[in-house]
Backbone bond lengths (Angstrom), bond angles and torsions (degrees), N, CA, C in turn:
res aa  C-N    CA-C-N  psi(-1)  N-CA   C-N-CA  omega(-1)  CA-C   N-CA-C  phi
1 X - - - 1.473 - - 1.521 108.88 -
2 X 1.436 113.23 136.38 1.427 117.67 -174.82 1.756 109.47 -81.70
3 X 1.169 118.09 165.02 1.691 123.34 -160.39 1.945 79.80 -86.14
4 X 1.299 109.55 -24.19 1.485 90.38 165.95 1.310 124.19 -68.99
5 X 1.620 103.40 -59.58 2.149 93.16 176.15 1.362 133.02 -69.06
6 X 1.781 112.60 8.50 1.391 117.14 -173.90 1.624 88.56 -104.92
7 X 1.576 128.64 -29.89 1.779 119.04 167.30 1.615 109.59 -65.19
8 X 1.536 136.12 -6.74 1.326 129.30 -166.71 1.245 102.90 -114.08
9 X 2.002 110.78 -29.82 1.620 98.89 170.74 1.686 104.04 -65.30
10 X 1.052 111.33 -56.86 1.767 115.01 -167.54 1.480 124.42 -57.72
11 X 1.768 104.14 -5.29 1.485 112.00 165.18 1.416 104.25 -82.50
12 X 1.400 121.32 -52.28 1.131 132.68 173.20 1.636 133.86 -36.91
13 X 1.651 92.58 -46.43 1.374 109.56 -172.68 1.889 115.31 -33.02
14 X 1.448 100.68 -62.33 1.668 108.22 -166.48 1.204 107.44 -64.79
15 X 1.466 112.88 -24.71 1.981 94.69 -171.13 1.540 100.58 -79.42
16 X 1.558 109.17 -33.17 1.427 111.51 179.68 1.480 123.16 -41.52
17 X 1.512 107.06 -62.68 1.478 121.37 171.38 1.543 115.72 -47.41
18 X 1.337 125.97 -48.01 1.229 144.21 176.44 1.933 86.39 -62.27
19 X 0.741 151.25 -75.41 1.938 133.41 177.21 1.240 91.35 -44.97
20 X 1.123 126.74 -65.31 1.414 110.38 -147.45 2.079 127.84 -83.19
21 X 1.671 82.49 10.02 1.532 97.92 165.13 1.590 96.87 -116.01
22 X 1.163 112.08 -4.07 1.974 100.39 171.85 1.317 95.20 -74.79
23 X 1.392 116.97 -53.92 1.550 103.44 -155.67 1.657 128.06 -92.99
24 X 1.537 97.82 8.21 1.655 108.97 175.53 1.724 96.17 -83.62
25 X 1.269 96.50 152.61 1.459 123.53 -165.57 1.467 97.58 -83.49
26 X 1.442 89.41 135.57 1.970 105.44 -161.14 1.383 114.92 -150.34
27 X 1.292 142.20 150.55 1.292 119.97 178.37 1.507 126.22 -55.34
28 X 1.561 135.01 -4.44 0.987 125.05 -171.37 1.770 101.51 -121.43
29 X 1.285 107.46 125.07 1.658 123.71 -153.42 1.589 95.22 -78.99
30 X 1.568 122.31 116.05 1.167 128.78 168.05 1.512 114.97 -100.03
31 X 1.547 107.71 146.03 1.172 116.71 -169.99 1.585 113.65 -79.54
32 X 1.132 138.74 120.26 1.471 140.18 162.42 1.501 120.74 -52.80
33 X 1.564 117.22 139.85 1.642 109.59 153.82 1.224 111.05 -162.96
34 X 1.423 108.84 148.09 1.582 93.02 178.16 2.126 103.46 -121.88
35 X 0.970 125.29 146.73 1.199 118.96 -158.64 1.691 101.74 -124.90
36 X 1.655 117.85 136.35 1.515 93.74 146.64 1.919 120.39 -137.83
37 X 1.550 102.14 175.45 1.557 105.03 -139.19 1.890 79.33 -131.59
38 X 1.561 100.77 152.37 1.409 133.31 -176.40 1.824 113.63 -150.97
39 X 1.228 98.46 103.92 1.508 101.54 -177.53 1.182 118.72 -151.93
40 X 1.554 126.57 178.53 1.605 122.94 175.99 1.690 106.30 -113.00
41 X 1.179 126.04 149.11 1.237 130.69 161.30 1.407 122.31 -102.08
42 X 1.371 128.32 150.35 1.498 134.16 153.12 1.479 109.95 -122.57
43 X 1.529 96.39 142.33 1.319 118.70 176.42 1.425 105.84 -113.44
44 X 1.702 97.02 164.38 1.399 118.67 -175.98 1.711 109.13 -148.59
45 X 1.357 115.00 157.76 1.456 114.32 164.96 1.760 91.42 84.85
46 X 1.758 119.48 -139.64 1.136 123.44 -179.88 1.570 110.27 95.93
47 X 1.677 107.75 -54.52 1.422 132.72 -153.81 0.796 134.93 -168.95
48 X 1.496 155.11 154.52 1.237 141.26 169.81 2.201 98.62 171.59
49 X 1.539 79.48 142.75 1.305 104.02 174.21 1.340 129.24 -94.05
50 X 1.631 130.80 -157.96 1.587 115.26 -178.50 1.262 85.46 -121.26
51 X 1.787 118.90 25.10 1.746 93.04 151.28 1.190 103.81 -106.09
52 X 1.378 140.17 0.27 1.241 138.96 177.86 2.397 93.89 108.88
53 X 0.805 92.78 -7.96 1.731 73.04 -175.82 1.623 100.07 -58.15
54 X 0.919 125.70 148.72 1.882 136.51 127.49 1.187 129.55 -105.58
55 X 1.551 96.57 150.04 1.233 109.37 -175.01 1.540 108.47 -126.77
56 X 1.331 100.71 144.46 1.958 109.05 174.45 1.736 88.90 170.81
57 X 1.523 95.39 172.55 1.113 122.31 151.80 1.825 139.50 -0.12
58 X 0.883 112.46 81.51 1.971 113.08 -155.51 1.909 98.93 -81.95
59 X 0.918 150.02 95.81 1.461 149.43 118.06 1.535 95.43 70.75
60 X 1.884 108.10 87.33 1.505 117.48 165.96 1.447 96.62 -93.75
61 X 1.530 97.62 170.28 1.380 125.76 -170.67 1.579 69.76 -93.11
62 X 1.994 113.64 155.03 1.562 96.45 155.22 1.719 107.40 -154.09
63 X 1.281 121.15 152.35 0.901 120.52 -148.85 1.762 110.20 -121.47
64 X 1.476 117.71 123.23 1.389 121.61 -150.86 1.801 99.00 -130.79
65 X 1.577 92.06 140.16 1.309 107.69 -171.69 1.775 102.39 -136.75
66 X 1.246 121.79 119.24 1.205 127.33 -146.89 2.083 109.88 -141.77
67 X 1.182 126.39 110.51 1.248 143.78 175.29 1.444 106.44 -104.35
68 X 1.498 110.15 115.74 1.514 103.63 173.18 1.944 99.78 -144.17
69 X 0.994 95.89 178.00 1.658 116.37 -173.30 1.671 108.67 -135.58
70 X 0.965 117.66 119.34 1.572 125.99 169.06 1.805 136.02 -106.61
71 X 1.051 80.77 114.10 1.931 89.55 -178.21 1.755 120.84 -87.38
72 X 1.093 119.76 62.69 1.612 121.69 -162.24 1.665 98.63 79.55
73 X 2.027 97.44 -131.27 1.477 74.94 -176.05 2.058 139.84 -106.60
74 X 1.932 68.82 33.62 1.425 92.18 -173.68 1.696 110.75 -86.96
75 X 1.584 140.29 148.88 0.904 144.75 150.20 1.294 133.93 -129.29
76 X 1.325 129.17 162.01 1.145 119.54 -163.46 1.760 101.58 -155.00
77 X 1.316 130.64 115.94 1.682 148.14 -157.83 1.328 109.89 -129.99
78 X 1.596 105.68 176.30 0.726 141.62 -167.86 1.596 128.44 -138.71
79 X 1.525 125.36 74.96 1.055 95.38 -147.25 1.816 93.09 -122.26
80 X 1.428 102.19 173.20 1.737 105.89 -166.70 1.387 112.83 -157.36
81 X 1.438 104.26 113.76 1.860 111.49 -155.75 1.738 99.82 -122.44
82 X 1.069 117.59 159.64 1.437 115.39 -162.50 2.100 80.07 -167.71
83 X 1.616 97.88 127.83 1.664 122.20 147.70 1.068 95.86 -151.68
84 X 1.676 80.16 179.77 1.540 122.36 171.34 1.619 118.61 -126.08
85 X 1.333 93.80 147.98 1.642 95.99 -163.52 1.416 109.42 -146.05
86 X 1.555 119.43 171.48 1.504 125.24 -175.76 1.632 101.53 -110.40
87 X 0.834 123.42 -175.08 1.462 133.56 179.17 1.515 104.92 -128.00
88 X 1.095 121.62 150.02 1.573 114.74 -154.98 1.971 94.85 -148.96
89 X 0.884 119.90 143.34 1.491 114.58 134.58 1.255 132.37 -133.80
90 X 1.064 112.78 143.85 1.292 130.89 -146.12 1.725 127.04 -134.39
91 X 1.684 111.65 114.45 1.419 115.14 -165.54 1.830 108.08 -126.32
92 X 0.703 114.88 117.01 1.581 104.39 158.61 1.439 113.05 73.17
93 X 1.341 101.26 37.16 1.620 103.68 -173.30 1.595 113.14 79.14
94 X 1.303 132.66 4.45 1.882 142.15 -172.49 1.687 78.26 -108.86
95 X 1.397 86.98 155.09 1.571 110.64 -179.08 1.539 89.61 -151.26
96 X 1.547 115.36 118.85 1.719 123.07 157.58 1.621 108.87 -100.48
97 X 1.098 136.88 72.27 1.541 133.16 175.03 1.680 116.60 -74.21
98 X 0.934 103.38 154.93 1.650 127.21 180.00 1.717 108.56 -144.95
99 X 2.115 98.19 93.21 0.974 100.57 -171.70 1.296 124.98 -70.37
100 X 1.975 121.12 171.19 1.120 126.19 156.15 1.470 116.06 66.37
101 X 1.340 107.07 3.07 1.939 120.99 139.33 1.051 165.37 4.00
102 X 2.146 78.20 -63.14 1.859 85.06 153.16 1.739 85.20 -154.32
103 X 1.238 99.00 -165.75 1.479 116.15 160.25 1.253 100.74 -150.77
104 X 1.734 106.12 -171.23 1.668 110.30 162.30 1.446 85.98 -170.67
105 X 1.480 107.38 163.93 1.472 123.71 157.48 1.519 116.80 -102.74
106 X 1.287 123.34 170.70 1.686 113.02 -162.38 1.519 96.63 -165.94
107 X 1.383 108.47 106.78 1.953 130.72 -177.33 1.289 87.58 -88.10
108 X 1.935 125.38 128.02 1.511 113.87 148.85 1.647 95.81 -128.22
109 X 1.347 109.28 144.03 1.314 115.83 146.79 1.534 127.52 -81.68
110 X 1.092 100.27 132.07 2.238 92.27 -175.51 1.406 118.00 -136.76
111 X 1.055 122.33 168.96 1.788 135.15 -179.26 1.283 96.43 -118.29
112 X 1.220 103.87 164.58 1.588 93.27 -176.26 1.578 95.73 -168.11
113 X 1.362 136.35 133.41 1.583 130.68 -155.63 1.971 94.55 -140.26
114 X 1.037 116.66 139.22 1.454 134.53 165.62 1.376 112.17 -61.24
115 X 1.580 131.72 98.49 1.480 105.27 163.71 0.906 115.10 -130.34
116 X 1.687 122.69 36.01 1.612 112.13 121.65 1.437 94.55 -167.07
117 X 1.512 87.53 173.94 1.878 111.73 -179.29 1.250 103.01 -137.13
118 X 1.789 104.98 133.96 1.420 116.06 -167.20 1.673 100.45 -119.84
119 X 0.980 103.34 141.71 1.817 89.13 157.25 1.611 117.96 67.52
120 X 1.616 117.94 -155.40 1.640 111.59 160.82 1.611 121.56 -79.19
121 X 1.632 98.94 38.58 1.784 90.99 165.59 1.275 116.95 103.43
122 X 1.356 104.16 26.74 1.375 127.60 140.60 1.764 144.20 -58.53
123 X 1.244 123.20 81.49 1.331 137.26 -141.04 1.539 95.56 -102.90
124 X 1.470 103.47 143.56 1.511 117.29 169.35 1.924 94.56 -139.08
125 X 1.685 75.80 114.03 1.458 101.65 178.44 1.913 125.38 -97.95
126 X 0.802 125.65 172.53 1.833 136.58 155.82 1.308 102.91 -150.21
127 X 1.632 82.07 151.01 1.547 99.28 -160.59 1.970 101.76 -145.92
128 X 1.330 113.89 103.36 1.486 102.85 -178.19 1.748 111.04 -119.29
129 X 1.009 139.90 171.30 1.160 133.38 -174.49 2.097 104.84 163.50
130 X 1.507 99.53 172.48 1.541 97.61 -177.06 1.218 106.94 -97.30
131 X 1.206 115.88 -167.93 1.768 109.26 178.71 1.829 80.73 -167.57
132 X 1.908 79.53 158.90 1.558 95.96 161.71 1.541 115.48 -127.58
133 X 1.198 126.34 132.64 1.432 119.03 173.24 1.750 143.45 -111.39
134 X 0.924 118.32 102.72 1.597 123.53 -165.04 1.714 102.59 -75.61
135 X 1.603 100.54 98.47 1.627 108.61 167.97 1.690 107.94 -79.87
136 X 1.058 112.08 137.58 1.441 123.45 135.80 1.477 124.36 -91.45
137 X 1.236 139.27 123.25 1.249 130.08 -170.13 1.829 116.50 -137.69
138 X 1.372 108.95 54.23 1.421 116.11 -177.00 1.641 98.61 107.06
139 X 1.183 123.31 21.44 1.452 132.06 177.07 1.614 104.42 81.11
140 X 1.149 110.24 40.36 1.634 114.28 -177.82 2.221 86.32 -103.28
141 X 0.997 137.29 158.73 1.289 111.50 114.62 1.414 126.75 -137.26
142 X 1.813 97.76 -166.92 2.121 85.99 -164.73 1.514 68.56 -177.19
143 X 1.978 93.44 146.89 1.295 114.14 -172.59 1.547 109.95 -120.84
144 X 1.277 108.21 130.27 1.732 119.55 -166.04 1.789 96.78 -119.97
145 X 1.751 98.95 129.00 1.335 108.38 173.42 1.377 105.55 -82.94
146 X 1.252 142.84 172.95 1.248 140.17 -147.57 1.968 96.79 -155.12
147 X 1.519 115.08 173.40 1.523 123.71 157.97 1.816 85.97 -155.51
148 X 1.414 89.77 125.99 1.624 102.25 -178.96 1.673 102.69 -145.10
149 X 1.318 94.05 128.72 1.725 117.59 -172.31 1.937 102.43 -129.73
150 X 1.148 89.44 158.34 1.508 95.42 -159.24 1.493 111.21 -153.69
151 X 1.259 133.41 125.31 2.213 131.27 162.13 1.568 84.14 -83.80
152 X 1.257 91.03 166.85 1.794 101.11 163.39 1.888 84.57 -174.05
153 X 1.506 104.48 149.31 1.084 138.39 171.28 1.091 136.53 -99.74
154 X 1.459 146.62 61.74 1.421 140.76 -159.69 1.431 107.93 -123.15
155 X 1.953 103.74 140.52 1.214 102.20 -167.41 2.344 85.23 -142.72
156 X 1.717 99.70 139.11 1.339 95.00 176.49 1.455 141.33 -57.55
157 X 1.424 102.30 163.10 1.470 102.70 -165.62 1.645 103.47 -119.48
158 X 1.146 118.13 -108.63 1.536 119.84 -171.47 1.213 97.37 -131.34
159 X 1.500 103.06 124.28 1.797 125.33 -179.90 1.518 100.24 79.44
160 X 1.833 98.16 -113.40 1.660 122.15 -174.25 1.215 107.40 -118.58
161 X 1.776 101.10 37.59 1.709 86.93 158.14 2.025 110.30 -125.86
162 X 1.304 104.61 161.34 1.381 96.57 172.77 1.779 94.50 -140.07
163 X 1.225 97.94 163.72 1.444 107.94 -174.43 2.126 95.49 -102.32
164 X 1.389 106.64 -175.29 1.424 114.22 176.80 1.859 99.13 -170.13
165 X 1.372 94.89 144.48 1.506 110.86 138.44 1.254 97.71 -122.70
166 X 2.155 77.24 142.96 1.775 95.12 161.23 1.498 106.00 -139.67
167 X 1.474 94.95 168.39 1.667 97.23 -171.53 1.382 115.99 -125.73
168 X 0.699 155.74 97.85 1.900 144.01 -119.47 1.777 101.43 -144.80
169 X 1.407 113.47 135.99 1.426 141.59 148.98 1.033 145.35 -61.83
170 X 1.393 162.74 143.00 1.397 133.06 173.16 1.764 95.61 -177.16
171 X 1.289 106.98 155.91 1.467 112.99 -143.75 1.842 84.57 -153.19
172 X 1.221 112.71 118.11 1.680 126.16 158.79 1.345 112.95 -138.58
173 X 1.757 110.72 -174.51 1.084 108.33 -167.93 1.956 86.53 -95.05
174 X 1.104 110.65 -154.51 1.254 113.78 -162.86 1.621 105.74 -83.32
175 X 1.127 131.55 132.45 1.557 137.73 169.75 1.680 117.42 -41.32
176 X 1.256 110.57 -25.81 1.812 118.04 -152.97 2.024 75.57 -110.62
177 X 1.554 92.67 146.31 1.529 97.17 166.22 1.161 92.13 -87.17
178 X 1.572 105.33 -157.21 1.308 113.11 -157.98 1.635 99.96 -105.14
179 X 1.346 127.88 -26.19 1.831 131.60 162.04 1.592 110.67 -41.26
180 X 1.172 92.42 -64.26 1.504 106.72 175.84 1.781 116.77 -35.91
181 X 0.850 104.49 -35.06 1.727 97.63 -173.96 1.794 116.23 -114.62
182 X 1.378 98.19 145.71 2.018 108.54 -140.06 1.468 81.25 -90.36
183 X 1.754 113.55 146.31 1.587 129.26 175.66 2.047 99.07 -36.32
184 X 1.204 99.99 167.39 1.790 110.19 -155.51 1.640 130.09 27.16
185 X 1.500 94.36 16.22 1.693 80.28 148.12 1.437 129.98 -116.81
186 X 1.260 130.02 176.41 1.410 121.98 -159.21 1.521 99.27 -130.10
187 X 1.543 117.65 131.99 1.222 131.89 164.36 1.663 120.71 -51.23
188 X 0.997 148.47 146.76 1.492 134.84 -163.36 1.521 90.27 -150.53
189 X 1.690 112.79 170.56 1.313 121.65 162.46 1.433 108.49 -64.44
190 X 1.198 126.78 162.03 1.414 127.26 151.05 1.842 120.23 -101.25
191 X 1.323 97.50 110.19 1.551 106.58 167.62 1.383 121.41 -78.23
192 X 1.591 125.90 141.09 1.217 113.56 147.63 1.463 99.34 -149.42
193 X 1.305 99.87 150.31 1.393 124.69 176.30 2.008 110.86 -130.74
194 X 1.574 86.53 135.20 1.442 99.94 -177.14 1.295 120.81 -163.04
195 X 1.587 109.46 155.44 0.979 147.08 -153.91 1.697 123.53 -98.56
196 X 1.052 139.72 68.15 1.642 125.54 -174.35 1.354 103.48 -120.82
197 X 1.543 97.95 174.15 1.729 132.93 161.99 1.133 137.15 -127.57
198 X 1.071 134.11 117.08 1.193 158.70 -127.03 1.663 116.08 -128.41
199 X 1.615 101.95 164.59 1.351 118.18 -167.25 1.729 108.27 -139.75
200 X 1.315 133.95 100.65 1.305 127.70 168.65 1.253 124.11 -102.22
201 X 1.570 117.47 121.85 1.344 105.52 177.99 1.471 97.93 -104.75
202 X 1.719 120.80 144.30 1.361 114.66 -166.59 1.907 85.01 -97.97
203 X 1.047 131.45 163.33 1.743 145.94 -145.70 1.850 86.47 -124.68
């Protein structure tokens, strides 16, 4: 194991344990759900030169598959998102992309707390937790730890389902190693922020 995947298990470790004491059987009865999510992302950072272009990641569709357990209005998931994307650079409002580039898949563990209820059960949630992410980037790959925070909005539907928007954060180090990028340009964080809709069936 590399001194890299033994720093991403040991980031990992506590939120893990924290699921994995939500969902062992205990005297106090937690609610099941498993949810799924359809949205677009934008990125920022990645790259950038001393003319100002950047480069990263151009606006995937992305696709989220999500297991969580709820204690009142506390929760605590599992969630696991996977696109594909082009690489773009981008100046002054111009976008040059070169689609379908890279992809990655992306494991987060999260908490997630109720802070408020409107109406028949209409919830405004936050949700923060770490993540790890497996890029592919032209058949290169390389694994980026993540901090991803999130609101989301969900209000019921028919029976045990409820719908949601959520709007989500997420913060890594830069996608491109450090070979990859030509003398005067500069490595950056990678931002993305996004947007989906969603499907919960409560279990």
């Amino acid at each position: 194991m590399t001194a890299n995947a033994g720093g991403t298990m040991r980031m990992l470790a506590a939120p893990c344990v924290a699921v994995g004491l939500a969902v062992a059987p205990g005297p106090v009865s937690g609610q099941w759900g498993i949810a799924a999510e359809i949205g677009v992302a934008r990125f920022g950072g990645s790259s950038r030169d001393t003319s100002g272009i950047t480069v990263g990641p151009y606006r995937p569709t992305t696709f989220e598959l999500r297991v969580d357990r709820g204690f009142g209005p506390a929760r605590v998931a599992v969630a696991v998102m996977y696109a594909k994307t082009g690489i773009a650079g981008e100046q002054a409002g111009m976008a040059l992309v070169q689609y379908d580039l890279a992809s990655f898949w992306e494991i987060a563990p999260q908490l997630s707390f109720r802070l408020a209820r409107f109406g028949a059960g209409v919830d405004v949630r936050v949700e923060a937790g770490p993540a790890v992410e497996r890029w592919d980037v032209d058949g290169a790959r390389r694994t980026r730890v993540a901090a991803r925070t999130a609101a989301a909005l969900e209000w019921p539907l028919a029976q045990a389902f409820t719908g949601s928007l959520r709007v989500s954060g997420i913060l890594s180090g830069s996608v491109f190693d450090a070979g990859e990028t030509p003398a005067g340009v500069e490595r950056r964080a990678t931002r993305r922020v996004g947007v989906a809709v969603g499907l919960r069936y409560r279990l």
